[in-house]
N, C-alpha and C positions, 0 to 999 in steps of 0.2 A: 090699163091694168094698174094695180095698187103697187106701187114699188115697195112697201112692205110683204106684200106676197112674194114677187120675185125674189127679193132677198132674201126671204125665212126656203124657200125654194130652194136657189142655189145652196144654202147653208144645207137641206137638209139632203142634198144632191152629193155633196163633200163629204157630208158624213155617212152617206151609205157606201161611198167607194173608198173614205179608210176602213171602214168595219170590212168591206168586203179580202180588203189588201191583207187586213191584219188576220183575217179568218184565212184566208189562202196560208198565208205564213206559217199561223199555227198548224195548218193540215200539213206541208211538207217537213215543217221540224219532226213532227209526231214520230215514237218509233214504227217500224214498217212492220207488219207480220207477215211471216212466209207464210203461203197458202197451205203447201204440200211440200212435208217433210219424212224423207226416210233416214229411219233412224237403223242401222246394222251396225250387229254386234257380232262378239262373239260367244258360245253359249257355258258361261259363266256358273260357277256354283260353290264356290268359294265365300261360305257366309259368316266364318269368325274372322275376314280377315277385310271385310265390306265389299267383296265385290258383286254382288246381288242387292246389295243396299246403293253401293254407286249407281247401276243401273236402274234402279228403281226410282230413284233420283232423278237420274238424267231424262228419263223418259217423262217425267210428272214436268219438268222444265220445257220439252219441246215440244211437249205437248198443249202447254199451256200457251206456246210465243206463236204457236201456227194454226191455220185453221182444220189440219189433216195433217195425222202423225201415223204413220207404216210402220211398225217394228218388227224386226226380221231379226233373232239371234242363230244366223246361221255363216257368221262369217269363217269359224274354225271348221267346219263341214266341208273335206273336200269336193268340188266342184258344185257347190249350193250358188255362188256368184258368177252372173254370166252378162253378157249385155242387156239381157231382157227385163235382169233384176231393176234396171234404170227405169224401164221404158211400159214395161207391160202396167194394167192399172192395178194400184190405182194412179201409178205414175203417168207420165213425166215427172219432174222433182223440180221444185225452185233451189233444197237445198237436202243434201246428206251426209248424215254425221255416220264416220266408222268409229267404232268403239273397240277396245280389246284394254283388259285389265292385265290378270295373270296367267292368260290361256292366249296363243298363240295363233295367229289371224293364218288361215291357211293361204299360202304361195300363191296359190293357183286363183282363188280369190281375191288378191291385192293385185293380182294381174288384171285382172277385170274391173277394178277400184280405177288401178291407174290406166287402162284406157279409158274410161267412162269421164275420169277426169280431162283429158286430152282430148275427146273430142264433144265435152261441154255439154254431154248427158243433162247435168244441172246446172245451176248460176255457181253454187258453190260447195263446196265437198270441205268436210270439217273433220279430219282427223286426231281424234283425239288416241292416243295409243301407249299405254302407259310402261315407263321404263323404271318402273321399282327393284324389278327380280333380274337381274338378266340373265340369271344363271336358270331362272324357270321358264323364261319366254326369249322371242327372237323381234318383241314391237318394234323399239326404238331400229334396231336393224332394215327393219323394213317402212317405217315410215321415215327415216333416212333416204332409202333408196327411193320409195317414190316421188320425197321432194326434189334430190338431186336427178332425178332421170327426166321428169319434168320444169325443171327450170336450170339447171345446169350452174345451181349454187354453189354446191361442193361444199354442204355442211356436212360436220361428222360427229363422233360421238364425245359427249362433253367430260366435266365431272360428276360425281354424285354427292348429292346432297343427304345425308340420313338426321331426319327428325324435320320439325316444321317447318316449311317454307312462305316467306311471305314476298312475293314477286313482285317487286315494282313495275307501274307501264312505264315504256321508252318513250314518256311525251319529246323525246326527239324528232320520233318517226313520224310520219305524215299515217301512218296505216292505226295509230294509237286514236284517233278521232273519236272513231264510236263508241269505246272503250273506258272514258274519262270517269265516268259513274265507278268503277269497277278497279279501285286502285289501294294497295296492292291486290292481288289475286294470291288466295290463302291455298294454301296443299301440304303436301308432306311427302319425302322421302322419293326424291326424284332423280333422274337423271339429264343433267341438263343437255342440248345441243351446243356446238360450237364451231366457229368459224362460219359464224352465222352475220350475214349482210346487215350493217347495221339497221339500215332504209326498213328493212324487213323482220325486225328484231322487234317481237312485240309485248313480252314480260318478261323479265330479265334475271339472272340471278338474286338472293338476297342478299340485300346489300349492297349492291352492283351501284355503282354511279351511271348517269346519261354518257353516252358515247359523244365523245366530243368531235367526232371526226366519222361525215355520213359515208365518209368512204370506205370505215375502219369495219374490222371483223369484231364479231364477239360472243359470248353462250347468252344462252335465251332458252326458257322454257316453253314460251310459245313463237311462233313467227308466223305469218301472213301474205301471201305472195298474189298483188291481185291481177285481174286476169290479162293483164297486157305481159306478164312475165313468168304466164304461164302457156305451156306447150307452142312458145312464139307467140305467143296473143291468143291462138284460137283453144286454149284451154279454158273448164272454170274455174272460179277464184281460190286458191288453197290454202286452209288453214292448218297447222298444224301442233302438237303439244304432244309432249310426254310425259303429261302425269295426268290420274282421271279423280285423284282425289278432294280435287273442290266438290265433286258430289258427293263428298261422304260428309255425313251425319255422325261418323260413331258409335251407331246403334249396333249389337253383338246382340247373338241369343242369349238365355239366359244361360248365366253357368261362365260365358266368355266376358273379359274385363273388356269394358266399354272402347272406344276406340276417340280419337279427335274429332270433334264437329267442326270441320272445316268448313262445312256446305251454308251454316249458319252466315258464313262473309261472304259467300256468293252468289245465293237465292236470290232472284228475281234480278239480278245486274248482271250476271258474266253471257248467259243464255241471250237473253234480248237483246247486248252487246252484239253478240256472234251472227245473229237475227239481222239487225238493223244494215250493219257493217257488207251483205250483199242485198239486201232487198230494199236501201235508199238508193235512190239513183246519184247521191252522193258521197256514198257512205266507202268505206276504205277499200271494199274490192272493185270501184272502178276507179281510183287514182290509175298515173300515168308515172311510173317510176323509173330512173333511167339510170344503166342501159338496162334492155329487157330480155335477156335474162343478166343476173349481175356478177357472173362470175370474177369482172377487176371491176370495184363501184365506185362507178364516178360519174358527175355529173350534178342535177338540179334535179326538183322533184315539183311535180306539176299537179292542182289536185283541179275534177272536177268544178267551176266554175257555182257553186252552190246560187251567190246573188245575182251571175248572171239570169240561172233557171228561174228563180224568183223572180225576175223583174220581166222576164221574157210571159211568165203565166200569168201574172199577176198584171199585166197589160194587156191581155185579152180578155181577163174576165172583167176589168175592170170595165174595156172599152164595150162590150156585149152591157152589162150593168147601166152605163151609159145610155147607149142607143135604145134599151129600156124604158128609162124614166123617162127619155125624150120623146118617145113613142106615145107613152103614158099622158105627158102632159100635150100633147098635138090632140090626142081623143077627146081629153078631158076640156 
């Protein structure tokens, strides 16, 4: 045999198993899309103040990150939310976002939200529930209670913020990961949370410094609780916020003075953020955050193994690749 063949051989044998390494790589960094998405609201009509424009928003977003979007605004209907809402099709759900602006998510309904949470209906449940009015709604009240009934944080109700908010991420937290694209997160006129798990603290007041201390409490506009510290472990991953105004645009009918485009700063990042973060199998809702649930937090924080998974796939395919060409040149 010509040792110049061999060697042009081998050579071209090395470079088909990096191409193939480096093409695995790229497929797993990729963001993830959720398949099947429901998206419930509640039924909104409030449009010189954008809450038909947030929603309009929001949906053009989830609709865009998944490959099947459900939109249901019947979560202020009482008794419209049931177990079935999860499960009948065209569900099951990889993920479900509750929405409520300035109209109030019915009781009996968040009752059924937070079991469906608890027993992991979906991978992940994304409340978003806005705490602008509280003297017109009861959100923030209730997406309160379903984080602390499901994870036993014992966050409560923050300060308010009136006029524009620009949130920093806590690249403290290990739950900050998929979110890096998406810094700050633009809004307006919020109420924030507080006494909120630092670990778990995932856009923070304006202005806010990093918590120097992962054991320390703090307000936060968003937070993150992934599914080991939720319902004991056997919940899905929960995300929560109280303000919906990153979908807003500012767009008013005619006759109404415009409003802030906020949505302008968070098109096409904070959404596939939300997306990625359960539907990577490394992404922020399967970390391992400790203790689980964090009521006094303390401890280390453990993430997902990402280059282990890489090197564990990326030697199979490499080795199959392999046994391939070898095949190839025994015929040949």
């Amino acid at each position: 045999m010509d040792p110049r063949r061999l060697s042009g051989s081998r050579w071209l044998h090395h470079l088909l198993r990096l191409g193939a390494a480096l093409c695995l790589g790229f497929a797993l960094a990729a963001p993830a899309a959720a398949q099947n998405v429901l998206l419930l609201t509640t039924a909104e009509t409030d449009v010189d103040r954008g809450a038909t424009n947030i929603l309009s928003n929001l949906e053009a977003e989830f609709s865009a990150a998944s490959g099947s979007l459900t939109v249901l605004h019947t979560l202020s209907t009482p008794g419209a939310v049931t177990a079935a809402t999860f499960s009948a099709a065209p569900g099951p759900y990889d993920l479900v976002v509750v929405t409520s602006v300035y109209v109030s998510a019915d009781a009996g309904n968040m009752a059924a939200v937070r079991d469906a949470i608890a027993n992991k209906a979906a991978k992940g449940f994304y409340l978003l529930m806005d705490g602008c009015c509280q003297n017109e709604n009861t959100n923030v009240t209730q997406l309160l209670s379903t984080i602390n009934g499901l994870t036993g944080a014992g966050v409560t109700v923050g300060s308010f913020e009136s006029g524009a908010v620009n949130a920093p991420l806590n690249t403290m937290s290990p739950v900050a990961g998929n979110f890096a694209a998406q810094n700050p997160l633009v809004g307006g006129w919020v109420t924030y949370m507080a006494n909120v798990p630092a670990l778990n603290a995932l856009y923070l007041p304006t202005g806010a410094g990093l918590p120097g201390d992962p054991s320390s409490r703090v307000e936060a506009l968003s937070v993150l609780f992934p599914y080991t510290q939720v319902a004991s472990g056997a919940g899905g991953c929960l995300f929560g916020q109280t303000d919906t105004t990153p979908f807003d645009d500012g767009v008013r009918p005619v006759g109404v003075p415009s409003g802030i485009d906020y949505f302008a700063s968070n098109q096409g990042k904070f959404v596939p953020a939300l997306v990625s973060s359960v539907m990577q199998a490394s992404g922020a809702c399967s970390l391992t955050l400790y203790p689980p649930p964090p009521p006094d937090p303390v401890g280390t924080v453990t993430a997902v193994p990402t280059l282990g998974l890489l090197e564990l796939l990326g030697l199979s395919v490499l080795a199959a690749l392999a046994g391939a060409l070898g095949t190839r040149r025994r015929r040949g």
